[in-house]
PDB file of N, CA, C, O and CB in Angstrom:
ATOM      1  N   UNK A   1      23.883  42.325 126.368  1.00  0.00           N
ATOM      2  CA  UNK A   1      22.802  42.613 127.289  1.00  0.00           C
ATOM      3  C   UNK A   1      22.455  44.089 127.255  1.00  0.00           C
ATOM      4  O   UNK A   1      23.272  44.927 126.872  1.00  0.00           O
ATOM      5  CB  UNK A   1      23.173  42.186 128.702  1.00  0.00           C
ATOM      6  N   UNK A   2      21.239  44.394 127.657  1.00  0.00           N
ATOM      7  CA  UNK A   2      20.625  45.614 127.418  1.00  0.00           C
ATOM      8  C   UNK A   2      20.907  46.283 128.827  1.00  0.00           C
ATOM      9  O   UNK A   2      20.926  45.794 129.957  1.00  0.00           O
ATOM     10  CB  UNK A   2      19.030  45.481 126.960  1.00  0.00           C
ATOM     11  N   UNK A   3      21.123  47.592 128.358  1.00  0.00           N
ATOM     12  CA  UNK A   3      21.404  48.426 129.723  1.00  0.00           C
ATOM     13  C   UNK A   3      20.835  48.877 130.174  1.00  0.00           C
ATOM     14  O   UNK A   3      20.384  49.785 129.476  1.00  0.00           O
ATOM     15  CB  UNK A   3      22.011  49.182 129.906  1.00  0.00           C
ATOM     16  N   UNK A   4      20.120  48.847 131.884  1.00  0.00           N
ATOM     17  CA  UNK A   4      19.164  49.478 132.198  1.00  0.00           C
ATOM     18  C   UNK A   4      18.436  50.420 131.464  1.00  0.00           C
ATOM     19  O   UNK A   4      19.256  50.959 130.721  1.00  0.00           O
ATOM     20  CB  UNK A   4      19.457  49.869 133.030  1.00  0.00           C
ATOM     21  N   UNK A   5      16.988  51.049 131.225  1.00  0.00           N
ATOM     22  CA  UNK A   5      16.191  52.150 130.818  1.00  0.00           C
ATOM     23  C   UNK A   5      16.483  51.886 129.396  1.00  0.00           C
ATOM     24  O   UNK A   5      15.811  52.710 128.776  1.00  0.00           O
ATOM     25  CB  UNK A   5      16.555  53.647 131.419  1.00  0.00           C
ATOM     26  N   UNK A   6      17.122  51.180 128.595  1.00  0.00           N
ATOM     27  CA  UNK A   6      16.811  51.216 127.241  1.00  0.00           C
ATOM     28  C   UNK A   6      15.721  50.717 126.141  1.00  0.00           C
ATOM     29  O   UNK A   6      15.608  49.523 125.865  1.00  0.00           O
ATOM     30  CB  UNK A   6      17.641  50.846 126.954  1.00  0.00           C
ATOM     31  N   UNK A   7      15.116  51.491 125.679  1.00  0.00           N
ATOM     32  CA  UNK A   7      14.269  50.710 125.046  1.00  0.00           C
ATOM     33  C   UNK A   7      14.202  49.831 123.942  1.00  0.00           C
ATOM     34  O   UNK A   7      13.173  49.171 123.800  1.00  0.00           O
ATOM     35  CB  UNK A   7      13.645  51.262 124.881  1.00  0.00           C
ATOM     36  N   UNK A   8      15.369  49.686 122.932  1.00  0.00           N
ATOM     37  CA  UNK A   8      15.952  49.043 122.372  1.00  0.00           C
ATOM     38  C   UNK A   8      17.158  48.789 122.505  1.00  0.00           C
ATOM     39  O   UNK A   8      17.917  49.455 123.209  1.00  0.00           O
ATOM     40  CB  UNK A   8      15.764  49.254 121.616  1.00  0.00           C
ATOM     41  N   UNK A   9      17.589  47.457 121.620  1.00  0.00           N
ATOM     42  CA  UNK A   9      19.352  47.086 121.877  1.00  0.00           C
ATOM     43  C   UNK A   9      19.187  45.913 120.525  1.00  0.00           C
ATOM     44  O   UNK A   9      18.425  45.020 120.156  1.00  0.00           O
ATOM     45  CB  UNK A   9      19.974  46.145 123.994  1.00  0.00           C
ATOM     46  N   UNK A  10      20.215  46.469 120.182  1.00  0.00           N
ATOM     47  CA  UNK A  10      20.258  46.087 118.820  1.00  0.00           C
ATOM     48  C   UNK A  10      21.893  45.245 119.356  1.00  0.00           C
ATOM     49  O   UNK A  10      22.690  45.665 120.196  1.00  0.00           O
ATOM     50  CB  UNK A  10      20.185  47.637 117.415  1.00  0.00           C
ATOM     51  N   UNK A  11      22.007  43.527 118.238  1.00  0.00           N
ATOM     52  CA  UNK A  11      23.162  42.782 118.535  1.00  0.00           C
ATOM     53  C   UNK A  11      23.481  42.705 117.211  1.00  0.00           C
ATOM     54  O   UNK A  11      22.879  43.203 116.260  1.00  0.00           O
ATOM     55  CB  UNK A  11      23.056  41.454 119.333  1.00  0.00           C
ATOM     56  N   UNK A  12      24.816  41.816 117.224  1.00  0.00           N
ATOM     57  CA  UNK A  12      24.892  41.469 115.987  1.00  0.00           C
ATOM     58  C   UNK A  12      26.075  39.732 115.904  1.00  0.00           C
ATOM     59  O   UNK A  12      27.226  39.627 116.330  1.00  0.00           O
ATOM     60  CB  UNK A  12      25.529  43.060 115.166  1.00  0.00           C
ATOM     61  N   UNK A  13      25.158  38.564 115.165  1.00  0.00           N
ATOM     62  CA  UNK A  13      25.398  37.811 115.889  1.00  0.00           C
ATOM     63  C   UNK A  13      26.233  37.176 114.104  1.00  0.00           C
ATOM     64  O   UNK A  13      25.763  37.650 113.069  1.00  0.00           O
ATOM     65  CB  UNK A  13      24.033  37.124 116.989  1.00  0.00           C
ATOM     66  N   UNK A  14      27.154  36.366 114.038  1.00  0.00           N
ATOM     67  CA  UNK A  14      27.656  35.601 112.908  1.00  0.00           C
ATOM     68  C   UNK A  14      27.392  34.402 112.953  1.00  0.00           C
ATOM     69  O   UNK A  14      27.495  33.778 114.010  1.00  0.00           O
ATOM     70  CB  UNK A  14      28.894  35.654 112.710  1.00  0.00           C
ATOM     71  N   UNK A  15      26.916  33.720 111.583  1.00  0.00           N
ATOM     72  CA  UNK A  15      26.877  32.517 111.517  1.00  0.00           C
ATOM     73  C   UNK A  15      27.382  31.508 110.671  1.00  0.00           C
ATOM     74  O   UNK A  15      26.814  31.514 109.579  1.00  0.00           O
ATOM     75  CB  UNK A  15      26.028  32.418 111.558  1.00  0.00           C
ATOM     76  N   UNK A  16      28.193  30.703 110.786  1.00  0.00           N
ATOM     77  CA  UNK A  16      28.829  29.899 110.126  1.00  0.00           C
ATOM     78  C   UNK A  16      28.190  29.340 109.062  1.00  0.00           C
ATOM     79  O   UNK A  16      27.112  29.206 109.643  1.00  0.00           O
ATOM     80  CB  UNK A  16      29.253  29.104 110.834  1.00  0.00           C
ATOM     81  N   UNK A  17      28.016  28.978 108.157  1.00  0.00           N
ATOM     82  CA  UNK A  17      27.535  28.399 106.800  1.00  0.00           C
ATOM     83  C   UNK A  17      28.205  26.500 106.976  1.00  0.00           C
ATOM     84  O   UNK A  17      29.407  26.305 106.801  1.00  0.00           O
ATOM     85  CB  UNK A  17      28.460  29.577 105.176  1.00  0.00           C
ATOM     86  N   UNK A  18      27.402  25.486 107.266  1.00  0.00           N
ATOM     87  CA  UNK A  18      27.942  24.174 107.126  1.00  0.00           C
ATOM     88  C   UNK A  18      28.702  23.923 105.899  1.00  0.00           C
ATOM     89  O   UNK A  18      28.018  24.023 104.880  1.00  0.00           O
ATOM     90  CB  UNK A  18      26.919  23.242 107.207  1.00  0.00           C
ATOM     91  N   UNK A  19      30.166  23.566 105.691  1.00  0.00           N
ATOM     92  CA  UNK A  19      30.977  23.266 104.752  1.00  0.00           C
ATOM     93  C   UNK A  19      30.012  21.957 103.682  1.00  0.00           C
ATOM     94  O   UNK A  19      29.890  21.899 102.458  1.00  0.00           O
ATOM     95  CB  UNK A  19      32.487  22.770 105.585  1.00  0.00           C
ATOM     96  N   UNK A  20      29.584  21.244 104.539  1.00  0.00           N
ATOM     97  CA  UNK A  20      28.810  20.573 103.317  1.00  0.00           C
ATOM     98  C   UNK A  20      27.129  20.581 103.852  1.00  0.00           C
ATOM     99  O   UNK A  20      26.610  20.787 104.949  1.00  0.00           O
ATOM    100  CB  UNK A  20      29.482  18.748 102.996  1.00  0.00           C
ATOM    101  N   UNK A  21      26.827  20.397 103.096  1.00  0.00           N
ATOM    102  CA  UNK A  21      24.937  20.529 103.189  1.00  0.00           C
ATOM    103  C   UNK A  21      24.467  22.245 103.259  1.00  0.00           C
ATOM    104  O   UNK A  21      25.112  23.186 102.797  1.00  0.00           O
ATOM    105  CB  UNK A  21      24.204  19.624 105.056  1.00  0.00           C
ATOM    106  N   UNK A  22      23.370  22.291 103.863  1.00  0.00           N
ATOM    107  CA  UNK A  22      22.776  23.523 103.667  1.00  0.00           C
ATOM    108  C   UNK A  22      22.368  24.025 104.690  1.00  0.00           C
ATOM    109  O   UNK A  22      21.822  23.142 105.351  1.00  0.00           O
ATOM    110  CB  UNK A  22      21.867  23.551 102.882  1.00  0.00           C
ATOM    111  N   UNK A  23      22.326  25.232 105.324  1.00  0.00           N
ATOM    112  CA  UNK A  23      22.036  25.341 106.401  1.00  0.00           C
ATOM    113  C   UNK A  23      23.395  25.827 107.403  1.00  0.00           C
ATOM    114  O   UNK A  23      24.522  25.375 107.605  1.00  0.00           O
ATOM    115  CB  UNK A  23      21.379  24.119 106.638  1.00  0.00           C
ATOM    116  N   UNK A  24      22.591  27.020 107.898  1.00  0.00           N
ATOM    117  CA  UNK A  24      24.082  27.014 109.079  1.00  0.00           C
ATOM    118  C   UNK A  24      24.013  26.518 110.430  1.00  0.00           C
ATOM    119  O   UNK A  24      23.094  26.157 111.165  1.00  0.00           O
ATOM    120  CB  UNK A  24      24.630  28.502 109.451  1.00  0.00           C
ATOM    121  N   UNK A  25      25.597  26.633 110.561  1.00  0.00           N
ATOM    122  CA  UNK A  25      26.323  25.200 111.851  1.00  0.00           C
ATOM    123  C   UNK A  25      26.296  25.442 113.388  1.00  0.00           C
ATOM    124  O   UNK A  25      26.755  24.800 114.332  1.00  0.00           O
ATOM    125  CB  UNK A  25      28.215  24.926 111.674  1.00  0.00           C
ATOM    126  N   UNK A  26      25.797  26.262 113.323  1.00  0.00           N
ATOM    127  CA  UNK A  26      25.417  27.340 114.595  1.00  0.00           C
ATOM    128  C   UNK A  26      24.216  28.022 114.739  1.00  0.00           C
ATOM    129  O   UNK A  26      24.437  29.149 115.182  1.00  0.00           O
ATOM    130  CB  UNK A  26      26.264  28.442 114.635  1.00  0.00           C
ATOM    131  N   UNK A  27      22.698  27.745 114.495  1.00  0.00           N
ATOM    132  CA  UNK A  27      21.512  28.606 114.783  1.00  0.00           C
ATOM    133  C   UNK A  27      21.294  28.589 116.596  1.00  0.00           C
ATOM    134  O   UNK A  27      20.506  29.310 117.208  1.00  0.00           O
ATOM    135  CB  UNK A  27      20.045  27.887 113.845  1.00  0.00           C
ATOM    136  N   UNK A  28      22.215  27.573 117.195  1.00  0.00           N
ATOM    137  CA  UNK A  28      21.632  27.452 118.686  1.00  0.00           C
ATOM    138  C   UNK A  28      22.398  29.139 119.023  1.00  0.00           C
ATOM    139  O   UNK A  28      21.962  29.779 119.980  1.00  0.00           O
ATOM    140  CB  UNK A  28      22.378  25.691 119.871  1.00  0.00           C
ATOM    141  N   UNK A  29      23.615  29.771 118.083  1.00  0.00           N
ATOM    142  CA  UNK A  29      23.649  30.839 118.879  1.00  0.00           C
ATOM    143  C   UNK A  29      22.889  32.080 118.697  1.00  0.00           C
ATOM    144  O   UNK A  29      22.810  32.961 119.553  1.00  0.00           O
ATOM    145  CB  UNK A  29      24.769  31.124 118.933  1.00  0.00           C
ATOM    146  N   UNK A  30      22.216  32.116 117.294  1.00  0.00           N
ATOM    147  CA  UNK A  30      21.634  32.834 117.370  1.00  0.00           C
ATOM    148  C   UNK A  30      20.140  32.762 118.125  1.00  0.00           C
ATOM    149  O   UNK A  30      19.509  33.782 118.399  1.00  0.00           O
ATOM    150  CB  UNK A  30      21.792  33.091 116.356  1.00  0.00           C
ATOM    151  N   UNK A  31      19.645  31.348 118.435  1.00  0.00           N
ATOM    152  CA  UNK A  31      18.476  31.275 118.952  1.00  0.00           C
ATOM    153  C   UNK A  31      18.800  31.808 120.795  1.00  0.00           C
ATOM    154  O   UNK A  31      18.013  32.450 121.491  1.00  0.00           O
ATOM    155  CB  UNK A  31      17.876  29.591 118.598  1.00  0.00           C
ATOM    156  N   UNK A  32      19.809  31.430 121.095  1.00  0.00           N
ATOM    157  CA  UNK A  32      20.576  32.078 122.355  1.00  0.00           C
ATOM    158  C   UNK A  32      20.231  33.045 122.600  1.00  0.00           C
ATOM    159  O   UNK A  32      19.568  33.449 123.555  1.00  0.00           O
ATOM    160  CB  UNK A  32      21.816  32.286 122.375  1.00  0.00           C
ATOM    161  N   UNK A  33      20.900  33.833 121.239  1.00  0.00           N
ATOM    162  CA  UNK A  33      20.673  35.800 121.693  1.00  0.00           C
ATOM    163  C   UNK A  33      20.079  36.352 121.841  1.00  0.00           C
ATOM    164  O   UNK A  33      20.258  37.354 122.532  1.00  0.00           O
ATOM    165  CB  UNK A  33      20.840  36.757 121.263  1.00  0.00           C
ATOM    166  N   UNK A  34      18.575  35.925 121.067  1.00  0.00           N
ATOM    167  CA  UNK A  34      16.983  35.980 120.774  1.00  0.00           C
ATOM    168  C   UNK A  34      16.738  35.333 122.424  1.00  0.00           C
ATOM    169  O   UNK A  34      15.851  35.926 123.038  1.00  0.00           O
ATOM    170  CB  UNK A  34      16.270  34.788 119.107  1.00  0.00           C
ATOM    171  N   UNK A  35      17.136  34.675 122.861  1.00  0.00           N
ATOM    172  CA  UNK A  35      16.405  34.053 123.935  1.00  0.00           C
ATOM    173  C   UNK A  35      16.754  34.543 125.272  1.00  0.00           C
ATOM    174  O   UNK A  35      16.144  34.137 126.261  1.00  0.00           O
ATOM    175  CB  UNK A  35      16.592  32.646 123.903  1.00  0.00           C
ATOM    176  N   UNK A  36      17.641  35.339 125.344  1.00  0.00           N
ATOM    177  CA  UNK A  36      18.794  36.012 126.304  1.00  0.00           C
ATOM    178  C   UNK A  36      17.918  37.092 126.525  1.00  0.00           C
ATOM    179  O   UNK A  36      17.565  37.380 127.668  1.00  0.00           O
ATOM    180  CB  UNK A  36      20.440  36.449 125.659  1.00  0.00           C
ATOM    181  N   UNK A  37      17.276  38.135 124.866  1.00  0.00           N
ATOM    182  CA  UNK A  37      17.037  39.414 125.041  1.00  0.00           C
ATOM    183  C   UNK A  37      15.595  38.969 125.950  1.00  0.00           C
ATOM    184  O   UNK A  37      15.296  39.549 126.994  1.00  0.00           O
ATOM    185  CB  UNK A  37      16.959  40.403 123.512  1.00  0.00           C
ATOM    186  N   UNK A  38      14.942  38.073 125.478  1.00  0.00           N
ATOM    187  CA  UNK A  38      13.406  37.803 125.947  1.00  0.00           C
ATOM    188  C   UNK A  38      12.929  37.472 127.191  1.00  0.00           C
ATOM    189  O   UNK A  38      11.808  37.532 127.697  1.00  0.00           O
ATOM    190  CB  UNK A  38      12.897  36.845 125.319  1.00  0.00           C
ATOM    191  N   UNK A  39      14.283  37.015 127.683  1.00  0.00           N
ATOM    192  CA  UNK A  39      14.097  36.934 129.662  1.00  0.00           C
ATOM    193  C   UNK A  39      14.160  38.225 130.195  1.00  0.00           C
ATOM    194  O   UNK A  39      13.541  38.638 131.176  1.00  0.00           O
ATOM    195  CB  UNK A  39      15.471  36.060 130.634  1.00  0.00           C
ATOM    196  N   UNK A  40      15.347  39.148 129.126  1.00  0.00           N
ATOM    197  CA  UNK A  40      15.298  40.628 130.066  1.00  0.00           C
ATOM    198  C   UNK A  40      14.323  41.463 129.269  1.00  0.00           C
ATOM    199  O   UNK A  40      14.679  42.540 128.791  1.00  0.00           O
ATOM    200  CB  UNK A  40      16.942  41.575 130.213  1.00  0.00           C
ATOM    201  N   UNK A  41      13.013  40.956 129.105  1.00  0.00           N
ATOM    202  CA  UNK A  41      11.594  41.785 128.848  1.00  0.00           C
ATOM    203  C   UNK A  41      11.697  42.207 127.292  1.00  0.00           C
ATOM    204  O   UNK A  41      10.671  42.826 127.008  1.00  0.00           O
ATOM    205  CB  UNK A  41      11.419  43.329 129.942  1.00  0.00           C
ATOM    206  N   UNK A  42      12.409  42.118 126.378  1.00  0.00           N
ATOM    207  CA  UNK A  42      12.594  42.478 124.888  1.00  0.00           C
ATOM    208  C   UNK A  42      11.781  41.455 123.898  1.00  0.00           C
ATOM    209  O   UNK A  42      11.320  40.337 124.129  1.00  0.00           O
ATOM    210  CB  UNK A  42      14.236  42.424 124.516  1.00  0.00           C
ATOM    211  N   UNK A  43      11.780  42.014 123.065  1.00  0.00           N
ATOM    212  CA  UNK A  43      10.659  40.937 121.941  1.00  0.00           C
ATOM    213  C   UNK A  43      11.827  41.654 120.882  1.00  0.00           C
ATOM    214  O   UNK A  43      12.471  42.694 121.021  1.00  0.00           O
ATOM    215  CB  UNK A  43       8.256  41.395 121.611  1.00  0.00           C
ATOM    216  N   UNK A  44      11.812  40.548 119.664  1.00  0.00           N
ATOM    217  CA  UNK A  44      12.568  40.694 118.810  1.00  0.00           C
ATOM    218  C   UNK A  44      12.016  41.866 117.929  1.00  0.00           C
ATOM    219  O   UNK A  44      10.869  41.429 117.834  1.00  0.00           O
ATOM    220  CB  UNK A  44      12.787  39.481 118.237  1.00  0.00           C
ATOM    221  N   UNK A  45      11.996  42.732 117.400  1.00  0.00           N
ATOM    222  CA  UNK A  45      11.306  43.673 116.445  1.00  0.00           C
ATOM    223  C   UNK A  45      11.501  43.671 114.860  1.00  0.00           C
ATOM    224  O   UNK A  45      10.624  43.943 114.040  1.00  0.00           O
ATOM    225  CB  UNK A  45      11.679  44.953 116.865  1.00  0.00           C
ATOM    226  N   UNK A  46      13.070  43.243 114.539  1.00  0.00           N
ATOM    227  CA  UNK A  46      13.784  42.706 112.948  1.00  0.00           C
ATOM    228  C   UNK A  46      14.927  42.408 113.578  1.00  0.00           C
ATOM    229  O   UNK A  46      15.521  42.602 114.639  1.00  0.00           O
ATOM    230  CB  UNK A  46      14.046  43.883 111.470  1.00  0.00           C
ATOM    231  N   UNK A  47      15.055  41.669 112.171  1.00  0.00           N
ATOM    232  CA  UNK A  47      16.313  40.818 111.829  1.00  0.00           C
ATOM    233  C   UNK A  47      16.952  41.116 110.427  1.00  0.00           C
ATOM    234  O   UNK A  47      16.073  41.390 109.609  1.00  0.00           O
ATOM    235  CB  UNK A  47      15.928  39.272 111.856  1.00  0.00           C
ATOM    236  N   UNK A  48      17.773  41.135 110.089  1.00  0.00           N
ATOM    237  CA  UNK A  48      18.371  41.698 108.713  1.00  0.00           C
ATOM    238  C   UNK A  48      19.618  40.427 108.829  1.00  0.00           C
ATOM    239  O   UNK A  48      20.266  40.103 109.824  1.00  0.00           O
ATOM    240  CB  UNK A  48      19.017  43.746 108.721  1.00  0.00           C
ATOM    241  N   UNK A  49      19.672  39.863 107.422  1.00  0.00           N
ATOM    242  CA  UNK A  49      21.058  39.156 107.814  1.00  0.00           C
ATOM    243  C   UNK A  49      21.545  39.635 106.408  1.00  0.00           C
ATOM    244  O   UNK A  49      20.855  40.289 105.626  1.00  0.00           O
ATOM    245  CB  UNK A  49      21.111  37.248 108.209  1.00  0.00           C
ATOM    246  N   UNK A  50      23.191  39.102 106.134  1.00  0.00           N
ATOM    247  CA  UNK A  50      24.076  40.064 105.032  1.00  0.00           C
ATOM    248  C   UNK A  50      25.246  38.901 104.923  1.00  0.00           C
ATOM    249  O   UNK A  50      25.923  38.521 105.879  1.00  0.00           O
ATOM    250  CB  UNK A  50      24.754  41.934 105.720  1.00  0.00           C
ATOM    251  N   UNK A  51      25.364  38.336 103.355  1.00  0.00           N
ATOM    252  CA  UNK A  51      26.650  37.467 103.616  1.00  0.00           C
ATOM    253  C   UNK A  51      27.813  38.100 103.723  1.00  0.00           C
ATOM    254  O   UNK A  51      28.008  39.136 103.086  1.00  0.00           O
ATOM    255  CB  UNK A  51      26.903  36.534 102.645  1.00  0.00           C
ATOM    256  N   UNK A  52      28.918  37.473 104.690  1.00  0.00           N
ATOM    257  CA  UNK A  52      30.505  38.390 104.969  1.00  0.00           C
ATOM    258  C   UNK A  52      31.428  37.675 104.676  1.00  0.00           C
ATOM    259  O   UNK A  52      32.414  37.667 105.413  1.00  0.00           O
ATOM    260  CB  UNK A  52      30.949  38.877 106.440  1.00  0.00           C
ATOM    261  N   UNK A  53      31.375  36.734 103.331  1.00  0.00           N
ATOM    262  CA  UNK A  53      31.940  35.761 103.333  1.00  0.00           C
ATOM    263  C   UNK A  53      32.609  34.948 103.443  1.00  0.00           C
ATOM    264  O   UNK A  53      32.104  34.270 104.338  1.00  0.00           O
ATOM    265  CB  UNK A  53      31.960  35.683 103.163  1.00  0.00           C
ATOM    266  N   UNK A  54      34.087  34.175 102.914  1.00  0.00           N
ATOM    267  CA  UNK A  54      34.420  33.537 103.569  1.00  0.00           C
ATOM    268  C   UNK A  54      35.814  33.438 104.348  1.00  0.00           C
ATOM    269  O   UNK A  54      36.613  34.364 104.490  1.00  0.00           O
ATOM    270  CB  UNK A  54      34.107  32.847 103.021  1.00  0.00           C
ATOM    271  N   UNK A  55      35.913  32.460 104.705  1.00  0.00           N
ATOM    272  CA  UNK A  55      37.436  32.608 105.330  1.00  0.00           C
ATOM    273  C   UNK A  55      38.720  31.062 104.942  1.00  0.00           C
ATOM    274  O   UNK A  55      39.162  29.992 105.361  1.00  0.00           O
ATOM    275  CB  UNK A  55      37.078  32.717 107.376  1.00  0.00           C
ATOM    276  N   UNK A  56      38.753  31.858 104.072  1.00  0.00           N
ATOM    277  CA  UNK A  56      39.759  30.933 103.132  1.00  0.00           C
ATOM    278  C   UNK A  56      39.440  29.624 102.643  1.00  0.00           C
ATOM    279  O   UNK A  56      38.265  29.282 102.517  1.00  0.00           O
ATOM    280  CB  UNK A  56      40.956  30.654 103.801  1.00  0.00           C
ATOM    281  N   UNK A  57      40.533  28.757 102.318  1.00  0.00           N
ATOM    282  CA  UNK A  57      40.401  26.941 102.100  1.00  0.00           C
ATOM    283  C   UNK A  57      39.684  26.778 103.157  1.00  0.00           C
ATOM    284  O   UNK A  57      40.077  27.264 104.218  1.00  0.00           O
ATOM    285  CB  UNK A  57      41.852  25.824 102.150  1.00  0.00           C
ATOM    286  N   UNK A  58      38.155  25.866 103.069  1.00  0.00           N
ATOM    287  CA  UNK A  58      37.792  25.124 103.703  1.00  0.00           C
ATOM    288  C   UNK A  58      36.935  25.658 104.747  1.00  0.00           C
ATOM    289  O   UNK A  58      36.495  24.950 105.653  1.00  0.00           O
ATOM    290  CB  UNK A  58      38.697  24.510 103.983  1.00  0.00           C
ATOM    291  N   UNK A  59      36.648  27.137 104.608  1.00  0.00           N
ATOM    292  CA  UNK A  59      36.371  27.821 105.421  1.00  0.00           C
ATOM    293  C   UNK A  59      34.654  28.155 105.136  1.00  0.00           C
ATOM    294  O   UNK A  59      34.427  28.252 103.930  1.00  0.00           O
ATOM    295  CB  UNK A  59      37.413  28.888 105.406  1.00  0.00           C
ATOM    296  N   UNK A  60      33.543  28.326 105.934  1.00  0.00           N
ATOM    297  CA  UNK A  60      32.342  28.192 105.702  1.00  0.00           C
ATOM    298  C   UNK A  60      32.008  29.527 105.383  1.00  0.00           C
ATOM    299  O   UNK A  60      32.583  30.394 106.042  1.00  0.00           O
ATOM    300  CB  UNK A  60      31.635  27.573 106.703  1.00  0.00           C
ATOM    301  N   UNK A  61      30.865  30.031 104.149  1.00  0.00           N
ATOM    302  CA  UNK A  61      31.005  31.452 104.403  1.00  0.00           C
ATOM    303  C   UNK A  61      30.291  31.478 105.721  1.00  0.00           C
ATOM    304  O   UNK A  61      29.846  30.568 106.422  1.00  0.00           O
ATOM    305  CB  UNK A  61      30.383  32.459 103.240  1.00  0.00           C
ATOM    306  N   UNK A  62      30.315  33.170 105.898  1.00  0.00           N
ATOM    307  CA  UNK A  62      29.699  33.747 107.081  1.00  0.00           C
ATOM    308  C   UNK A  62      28.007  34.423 106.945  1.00  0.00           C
ATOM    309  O   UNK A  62      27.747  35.013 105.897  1.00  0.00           O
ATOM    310  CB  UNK A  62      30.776  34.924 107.500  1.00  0.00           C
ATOM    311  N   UNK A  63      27.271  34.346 107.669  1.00  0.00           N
ATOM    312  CA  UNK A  63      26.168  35.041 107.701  1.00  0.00           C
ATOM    313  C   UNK A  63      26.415  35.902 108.753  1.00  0.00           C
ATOM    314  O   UNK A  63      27.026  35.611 109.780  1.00  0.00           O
ATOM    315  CB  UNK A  63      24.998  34.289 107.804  1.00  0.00           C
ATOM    316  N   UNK A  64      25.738  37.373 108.365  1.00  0.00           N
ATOM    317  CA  UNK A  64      25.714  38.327 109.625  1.00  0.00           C
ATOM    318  C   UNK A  64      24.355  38.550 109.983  1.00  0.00           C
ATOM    319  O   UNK A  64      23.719  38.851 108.973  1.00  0.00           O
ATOM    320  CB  UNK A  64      26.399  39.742 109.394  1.00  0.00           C
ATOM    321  N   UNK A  65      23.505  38.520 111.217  1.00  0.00           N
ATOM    322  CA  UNK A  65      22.701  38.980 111.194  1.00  0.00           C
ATOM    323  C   UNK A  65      22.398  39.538 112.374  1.00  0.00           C
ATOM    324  O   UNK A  65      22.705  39.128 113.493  1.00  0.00           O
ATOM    325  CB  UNK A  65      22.084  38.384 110.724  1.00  0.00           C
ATOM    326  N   UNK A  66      21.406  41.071 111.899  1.00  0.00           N
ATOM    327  CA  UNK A  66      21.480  42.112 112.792  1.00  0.00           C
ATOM    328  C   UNK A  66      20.068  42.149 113.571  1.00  0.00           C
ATOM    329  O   UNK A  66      19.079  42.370 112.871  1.00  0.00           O
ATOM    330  CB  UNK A  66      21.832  43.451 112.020  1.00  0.00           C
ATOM    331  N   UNK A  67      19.883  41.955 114.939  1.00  0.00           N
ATOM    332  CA  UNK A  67      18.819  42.041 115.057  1.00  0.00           C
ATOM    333  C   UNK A  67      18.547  42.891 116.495  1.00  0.00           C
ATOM    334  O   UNK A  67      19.226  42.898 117.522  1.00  0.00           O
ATOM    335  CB  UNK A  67      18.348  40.758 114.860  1.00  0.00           C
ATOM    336  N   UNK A  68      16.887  43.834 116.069  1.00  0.00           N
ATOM    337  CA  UNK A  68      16.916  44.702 116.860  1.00  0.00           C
ATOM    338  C   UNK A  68      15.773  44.495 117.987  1.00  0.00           C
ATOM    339  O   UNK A  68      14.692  44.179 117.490  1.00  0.00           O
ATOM    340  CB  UNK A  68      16.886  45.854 116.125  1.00  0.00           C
ATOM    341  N   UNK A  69      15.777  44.596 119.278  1.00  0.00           N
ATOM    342  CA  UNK A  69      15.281  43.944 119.877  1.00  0.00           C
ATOM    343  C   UNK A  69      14.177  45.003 120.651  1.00  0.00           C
ATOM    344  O   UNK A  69      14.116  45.965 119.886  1.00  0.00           O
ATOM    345  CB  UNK A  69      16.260  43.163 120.523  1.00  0.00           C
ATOM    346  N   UNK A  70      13.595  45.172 121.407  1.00  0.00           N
ATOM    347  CA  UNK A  70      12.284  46.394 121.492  1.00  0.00           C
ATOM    348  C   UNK A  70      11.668  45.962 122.939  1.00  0.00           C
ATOM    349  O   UNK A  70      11.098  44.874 123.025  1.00  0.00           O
ATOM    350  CB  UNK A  70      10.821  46.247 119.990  1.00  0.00           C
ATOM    351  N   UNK A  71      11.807  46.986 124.305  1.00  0.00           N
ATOM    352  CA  UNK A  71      11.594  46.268 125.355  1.00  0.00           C
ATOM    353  C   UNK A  71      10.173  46.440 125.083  1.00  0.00           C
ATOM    354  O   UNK A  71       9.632  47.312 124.403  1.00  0.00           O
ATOM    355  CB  UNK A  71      12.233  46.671 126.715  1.00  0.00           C
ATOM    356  N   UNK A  72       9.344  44.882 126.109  1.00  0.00           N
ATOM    357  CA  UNK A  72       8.032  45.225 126.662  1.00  0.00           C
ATOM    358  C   UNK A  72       7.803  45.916 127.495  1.00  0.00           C
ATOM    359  O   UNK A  72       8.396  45.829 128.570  1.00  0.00           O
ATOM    360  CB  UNK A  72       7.466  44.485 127.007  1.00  0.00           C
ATOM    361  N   UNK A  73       6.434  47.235 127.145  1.00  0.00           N
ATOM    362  CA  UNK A  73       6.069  47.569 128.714  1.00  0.00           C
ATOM    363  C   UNK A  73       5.858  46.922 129.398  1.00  0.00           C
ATOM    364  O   UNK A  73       5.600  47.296 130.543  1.00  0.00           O
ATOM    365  CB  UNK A  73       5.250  48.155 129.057  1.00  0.00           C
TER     366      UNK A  73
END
């Protein structure tokens, strides 16, 4: 969450990669964080994502993505 008087606030959210099919296994959290900043007056401004890959046997890689958020007047 953004701290009073700031005009940006930048998060950074991970996303699981589905072990089979395509697509990752978790977008409700990133649609969350995006949706969290937009009640407290922010509009998304970018997004950058970066693979961090994986985490061992069986393990999905990771997506990182950084996104910076920009209050409304």
């Amino acid at each position: 969450m953004a701290a009073n008087g700031m005009s940006y606030v930048v998060l950074q959210v991970v996303l699981k990669e589905k072990i089979l099919g395509t697509g990752s296994g978790n977008l409700t959290e990133l649609e969350k964080a995006i949706n969290t900043q937009a009640s407290l007056g922010y509009r998304l401004h970018t997004i950058t994502t970066s693979a961090s890959g994986s985490k061992g046997f069986g393990g999905a890689d990771r997506i990182q993505a950084t996104l910076v958020f920009e209050r409304l007047s």
